[in-house]
DRENFI-383195 format. One record per residue (C-alpha): residue number from 1; x, y, z. Coordinates in steps of 0.25 Angstrom, whole numbers, m for minus. Example, Ala and Ser with C-alpha at 12.3 -4.5 7.8 and 13.67 -1.06 7.14 Angstrom:
BEGIN
VEXTI    k     px     py     pz
VEXTI    1     49    m18     31
VEXTI    2     55     m4     29
# end
This chain:
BEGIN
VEXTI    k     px     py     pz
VEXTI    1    615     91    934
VEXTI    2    606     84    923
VEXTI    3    607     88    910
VEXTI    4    604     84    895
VEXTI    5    617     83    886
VEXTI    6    619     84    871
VEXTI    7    632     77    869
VEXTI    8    631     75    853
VEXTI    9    621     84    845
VEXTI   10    608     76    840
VEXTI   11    594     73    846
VEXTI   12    589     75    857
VEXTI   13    592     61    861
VEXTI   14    605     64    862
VEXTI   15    602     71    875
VEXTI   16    608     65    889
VEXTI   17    606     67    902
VEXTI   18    618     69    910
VEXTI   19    624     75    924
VEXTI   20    632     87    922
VEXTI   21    639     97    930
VEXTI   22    629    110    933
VEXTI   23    633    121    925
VEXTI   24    643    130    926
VEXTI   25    637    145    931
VEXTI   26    646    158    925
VEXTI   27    641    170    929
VEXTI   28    628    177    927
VEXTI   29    622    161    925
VEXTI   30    610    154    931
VEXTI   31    611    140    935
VEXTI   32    597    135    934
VEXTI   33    590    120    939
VEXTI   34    584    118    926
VEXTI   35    569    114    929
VEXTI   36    564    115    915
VEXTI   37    569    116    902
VEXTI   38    563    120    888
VEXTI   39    564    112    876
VEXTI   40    567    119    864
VEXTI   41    569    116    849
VEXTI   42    584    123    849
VEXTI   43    586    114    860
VEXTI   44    585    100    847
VEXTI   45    593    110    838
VEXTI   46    607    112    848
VEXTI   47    605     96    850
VEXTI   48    606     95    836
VEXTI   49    616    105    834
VEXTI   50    607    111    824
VEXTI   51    605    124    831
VEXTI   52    609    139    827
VEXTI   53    620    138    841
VEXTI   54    627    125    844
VEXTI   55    627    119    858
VEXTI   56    641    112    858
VEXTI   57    642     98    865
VEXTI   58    639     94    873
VEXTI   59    628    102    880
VEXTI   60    613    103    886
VEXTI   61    603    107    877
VEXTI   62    591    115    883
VEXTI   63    590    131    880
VEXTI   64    576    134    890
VEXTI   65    575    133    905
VEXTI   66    569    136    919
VEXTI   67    573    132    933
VEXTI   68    580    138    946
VEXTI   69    591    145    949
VEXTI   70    603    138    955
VEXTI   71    615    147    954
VEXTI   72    618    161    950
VEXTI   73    632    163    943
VEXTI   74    640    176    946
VEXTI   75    631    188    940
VEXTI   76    619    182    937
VEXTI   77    612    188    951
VEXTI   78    598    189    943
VEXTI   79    595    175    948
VEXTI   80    595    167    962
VEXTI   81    596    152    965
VEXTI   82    581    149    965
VEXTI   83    576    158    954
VEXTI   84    566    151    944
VEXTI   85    573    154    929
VEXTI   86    569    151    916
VEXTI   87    580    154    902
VEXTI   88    586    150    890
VEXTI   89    600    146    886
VEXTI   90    606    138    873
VEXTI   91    608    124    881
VEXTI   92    608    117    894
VEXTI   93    595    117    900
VEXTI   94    591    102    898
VEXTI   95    599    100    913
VEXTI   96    594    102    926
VEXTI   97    604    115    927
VEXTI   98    607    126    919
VEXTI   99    616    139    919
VEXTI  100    610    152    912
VEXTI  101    616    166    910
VEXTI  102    606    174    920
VEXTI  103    602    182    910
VEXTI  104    595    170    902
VEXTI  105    585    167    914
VEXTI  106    573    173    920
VEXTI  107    565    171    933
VEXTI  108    554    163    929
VEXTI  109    541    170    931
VEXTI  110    533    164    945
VEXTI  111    523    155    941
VEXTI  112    531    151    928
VEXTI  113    535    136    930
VEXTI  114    550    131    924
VEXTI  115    544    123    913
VEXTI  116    537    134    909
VEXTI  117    547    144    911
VEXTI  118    558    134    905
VEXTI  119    546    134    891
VEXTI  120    546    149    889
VEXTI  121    558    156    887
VEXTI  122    562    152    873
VEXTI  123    549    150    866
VEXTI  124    542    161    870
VEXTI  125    555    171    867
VEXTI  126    556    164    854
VEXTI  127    541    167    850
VEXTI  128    541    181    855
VEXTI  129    555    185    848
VEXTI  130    548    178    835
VEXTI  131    533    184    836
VEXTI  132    537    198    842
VEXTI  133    551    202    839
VEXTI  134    553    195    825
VEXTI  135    537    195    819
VEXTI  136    533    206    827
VEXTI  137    519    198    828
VEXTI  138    507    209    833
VEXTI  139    494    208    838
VEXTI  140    484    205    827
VEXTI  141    493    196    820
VEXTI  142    493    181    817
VEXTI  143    502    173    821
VEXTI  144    507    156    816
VEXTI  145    515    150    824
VEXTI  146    520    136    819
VEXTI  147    526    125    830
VEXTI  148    516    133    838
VEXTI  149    516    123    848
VEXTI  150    531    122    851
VEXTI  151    537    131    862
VEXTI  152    538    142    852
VEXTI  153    526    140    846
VEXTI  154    518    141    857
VEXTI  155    525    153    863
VEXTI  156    523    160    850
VEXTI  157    508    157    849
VEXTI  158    506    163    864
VEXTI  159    515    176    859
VEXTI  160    506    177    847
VEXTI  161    495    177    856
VEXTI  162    500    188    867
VEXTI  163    504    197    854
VEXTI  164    488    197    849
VEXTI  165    492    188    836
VEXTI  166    483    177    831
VEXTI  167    490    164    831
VEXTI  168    490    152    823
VEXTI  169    498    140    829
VEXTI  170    503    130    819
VEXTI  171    506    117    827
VEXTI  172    507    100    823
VEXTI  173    496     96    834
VEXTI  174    482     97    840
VEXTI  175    490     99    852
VEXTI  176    499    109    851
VEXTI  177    488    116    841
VEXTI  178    478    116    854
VEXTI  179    491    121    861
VEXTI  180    493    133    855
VEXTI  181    478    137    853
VEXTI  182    478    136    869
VEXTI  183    491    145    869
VEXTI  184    482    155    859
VEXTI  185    484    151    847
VEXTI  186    470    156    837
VEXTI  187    472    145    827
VEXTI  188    481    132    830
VEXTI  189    484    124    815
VEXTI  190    492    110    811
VEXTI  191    506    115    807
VEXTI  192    507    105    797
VEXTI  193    514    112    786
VEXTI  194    503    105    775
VEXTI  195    493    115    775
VEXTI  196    499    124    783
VEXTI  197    497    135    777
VEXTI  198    481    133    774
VEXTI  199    480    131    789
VEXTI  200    487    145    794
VEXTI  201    479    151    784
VEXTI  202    466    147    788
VEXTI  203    471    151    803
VEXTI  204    476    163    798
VEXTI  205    466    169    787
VEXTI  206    469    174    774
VEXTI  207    480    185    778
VEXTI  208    489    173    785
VEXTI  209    497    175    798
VEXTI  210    505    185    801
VEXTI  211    518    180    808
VEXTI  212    522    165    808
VEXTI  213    532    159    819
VEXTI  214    538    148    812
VEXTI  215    547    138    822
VEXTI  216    545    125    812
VEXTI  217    550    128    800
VEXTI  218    549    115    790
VEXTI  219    537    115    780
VEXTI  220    527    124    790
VEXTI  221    535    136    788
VEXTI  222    532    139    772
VEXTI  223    516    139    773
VEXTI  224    517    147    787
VEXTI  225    526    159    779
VEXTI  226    515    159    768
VEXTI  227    504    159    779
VEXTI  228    511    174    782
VEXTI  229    503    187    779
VEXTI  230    506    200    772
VEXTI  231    520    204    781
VEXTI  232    520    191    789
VEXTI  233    532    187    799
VEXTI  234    536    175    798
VEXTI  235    545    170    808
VEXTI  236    557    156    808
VEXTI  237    559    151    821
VEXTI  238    564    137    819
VEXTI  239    562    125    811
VEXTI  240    556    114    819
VEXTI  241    551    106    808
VEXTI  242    567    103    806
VEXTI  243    565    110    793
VEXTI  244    569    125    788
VEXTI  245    559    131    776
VEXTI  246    563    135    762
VEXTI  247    553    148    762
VEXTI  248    551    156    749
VEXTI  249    554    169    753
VEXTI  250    542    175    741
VEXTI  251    533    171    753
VEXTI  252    537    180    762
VEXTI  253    538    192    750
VEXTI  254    525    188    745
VEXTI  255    518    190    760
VEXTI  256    528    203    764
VEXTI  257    532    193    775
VEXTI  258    545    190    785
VEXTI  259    552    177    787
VEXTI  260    560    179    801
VEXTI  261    568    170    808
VEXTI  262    566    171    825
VEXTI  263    579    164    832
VEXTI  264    577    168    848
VEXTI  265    593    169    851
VEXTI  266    596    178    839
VEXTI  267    584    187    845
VEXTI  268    588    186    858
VEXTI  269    603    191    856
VEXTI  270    600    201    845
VEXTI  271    587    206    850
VEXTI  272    589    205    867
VEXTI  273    579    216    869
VEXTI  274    568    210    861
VEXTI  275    571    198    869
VEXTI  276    570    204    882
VEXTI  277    559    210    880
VEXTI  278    553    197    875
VEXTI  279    557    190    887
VEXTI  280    551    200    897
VEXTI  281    537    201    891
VEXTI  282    538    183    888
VEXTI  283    542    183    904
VEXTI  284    531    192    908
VEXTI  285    521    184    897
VEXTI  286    525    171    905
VEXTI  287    526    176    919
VEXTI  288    510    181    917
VEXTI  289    506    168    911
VEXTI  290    505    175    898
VEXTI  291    511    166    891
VEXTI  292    514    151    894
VEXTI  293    524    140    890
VEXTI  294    518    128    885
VEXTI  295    526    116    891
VEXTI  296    523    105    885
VEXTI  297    530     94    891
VEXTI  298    541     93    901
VEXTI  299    552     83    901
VEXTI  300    565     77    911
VEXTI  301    577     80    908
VEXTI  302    579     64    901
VEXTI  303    570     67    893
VEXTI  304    574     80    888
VEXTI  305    577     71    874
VEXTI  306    561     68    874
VEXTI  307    558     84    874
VEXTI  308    567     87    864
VEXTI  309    562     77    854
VEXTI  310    549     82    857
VEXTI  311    552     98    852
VEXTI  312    561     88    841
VEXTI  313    547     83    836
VEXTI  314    540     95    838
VEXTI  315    530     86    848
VEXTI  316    531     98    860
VEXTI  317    521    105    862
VEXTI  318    525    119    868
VEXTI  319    540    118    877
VEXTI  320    545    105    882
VEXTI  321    553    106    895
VEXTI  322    563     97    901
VEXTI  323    562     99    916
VEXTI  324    578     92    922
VEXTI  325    574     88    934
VEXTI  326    566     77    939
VEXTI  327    558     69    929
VEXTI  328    544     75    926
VEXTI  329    535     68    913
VEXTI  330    534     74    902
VEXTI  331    520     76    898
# end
């Protein structure tokens, strides 16, 4: 099979594409025929090494996929060769194979196409386990979202708006601003940290916002925590800006507020009922058309390097997806 290989720890183009043998299947996994992979922000931070878990060299990034059954290992009889899959794992979905535990997958829904399938898992688990399980965001409330035009960000501003909250989405373009107002944003604003502040409050109104999902990080963070109301949740999901925030914590006692990290595999191991709960609501959510991926660009396997500069630059509007088989454009 093909597959792109991290041999040295750096950029993305590091990356090569090489043959490889399939790999192994132990018992209760999946071999899958990748036919789309997600693109996602930890994907840059294991190619750097800078991530919370090292991948060792050399190794296949890609942690988000979707494609057909191949084989069953012993013990995992929930599948058949020919099921349509999508799932998660640390690495190895940048290849035109893949083997998973069974009990990372699941059918894909009819009518759900891979790309799309390969897009939601991650994103919308991450914003649900941040809006709802950590901030305990409600009907009636308002929400900002910064980066609200990244796979997150998006999936977060259709949560906000299946819960009955009012949501303000913080994004760099008129794009991706006219892209979450068509996912349901009420009010789209430049997330140019200068001013910030001024703009979320005239979205807002005087009482401020009551939950902020904060992916970014960097010089944004500061004047959305002070944007909080009385008993405002404000929650740390990463810092794509390439900058962790100095915050005076007087801010949070001044407003009764909460400052909350969300980190999606602590949450799944310490709180796996939450999760599965999450995931069968999310599931039904996307098999009803309920909630939608935004894929925003698609991507041969040579030129996974280019996808992942992209989500380096913050340049990708909602999920990029690498598809490994034939070449298709990118859009």
């Amino acid at each position: 099979m093909r597959a792109a290989v991290a041999r040295e720890y750096g950029p993305p183009e590091t990356l090569r594409i090489e043959e490889l043998p399939a790999p192994a299947l132990p018992p209760g996994a999946v071999r899958v025929r990748v036919r789309a992979a997600a693109v996602n922000f930890p994907d840059l931070l294991l190619l750097a090494n800078r991530y919370q878990l090292s991948a060792p060299l050399p190794f296949t990034p890609g942690s988000e996929l979707a494609g057909e059954v191949i084989e069953c290992g012993p013990g995992a009889d929930a599948f058949a060769p020919g099921d349509h899959v999508y799932g998660a794992t640390l690495v190895g979905a940048f290849a035109e194979q893949a083997a998973l535990p069974a009990a990372a997958l699941s059918r894909i829904p009819p009518g759900v196409d891979f790309a799309s399938a390969a897009a939601f898992g991650v994103a919308y688990t991450t914003a649900w386990g941040a809006l709802v399980s950590t901030a305990a965001l409600h009907a009636g409330e308002t929400l900002l979202v910064l980066g609200a035009a990244g796979g997150v960000g998006l999936a977060a501003v259709e949560l906000g708006r299946e819960r009955g909250a009012r949501v303000i989405a913080a994004a760099s373009s008129e794009a991706k601003r006219a892209l979450c107002l068509a996912k349901g944003a009420a009010a789209a604003i430049d997330s140019a940290p200068t001013g910030l502040g001024e703009r979320v409050r005239e979205a807002a109104g005087p009482r401020g916002v009551d939950v902020v999902l904060d992916p970014v990080g960097g010089a944004a963070s500061e004047p959305a925590l002070r944007s909080l109301a009385q008993g405002g949740r404000h929650v740390v999901l990463g810092f794509a800006a390439g900058e962790i925030p100095r915050i005076a914590t007087n801010l949070l006692l001044l407003r009764n507020a909460r400052l909350v990290g969300f980190e999606i595999g602590g949450w799944l191991r310490h709180q796996p009922d939450a999760a599965r709960e999450a995931h069968g609501t999310l599931h039904a959510w996307l098999a009803t058309g309920r909630i939608a991926p935004h894929v925003g660009g698609r991507f041969p396997l040579e030129r996974v390097a280019d996808a992942l500069r992209q989500v380096a630059e913050r340049r990708a509007l909602g999920k990029l997806i690498i598809e490994p088989g034939p070449a298709t454009p990118s859009p």
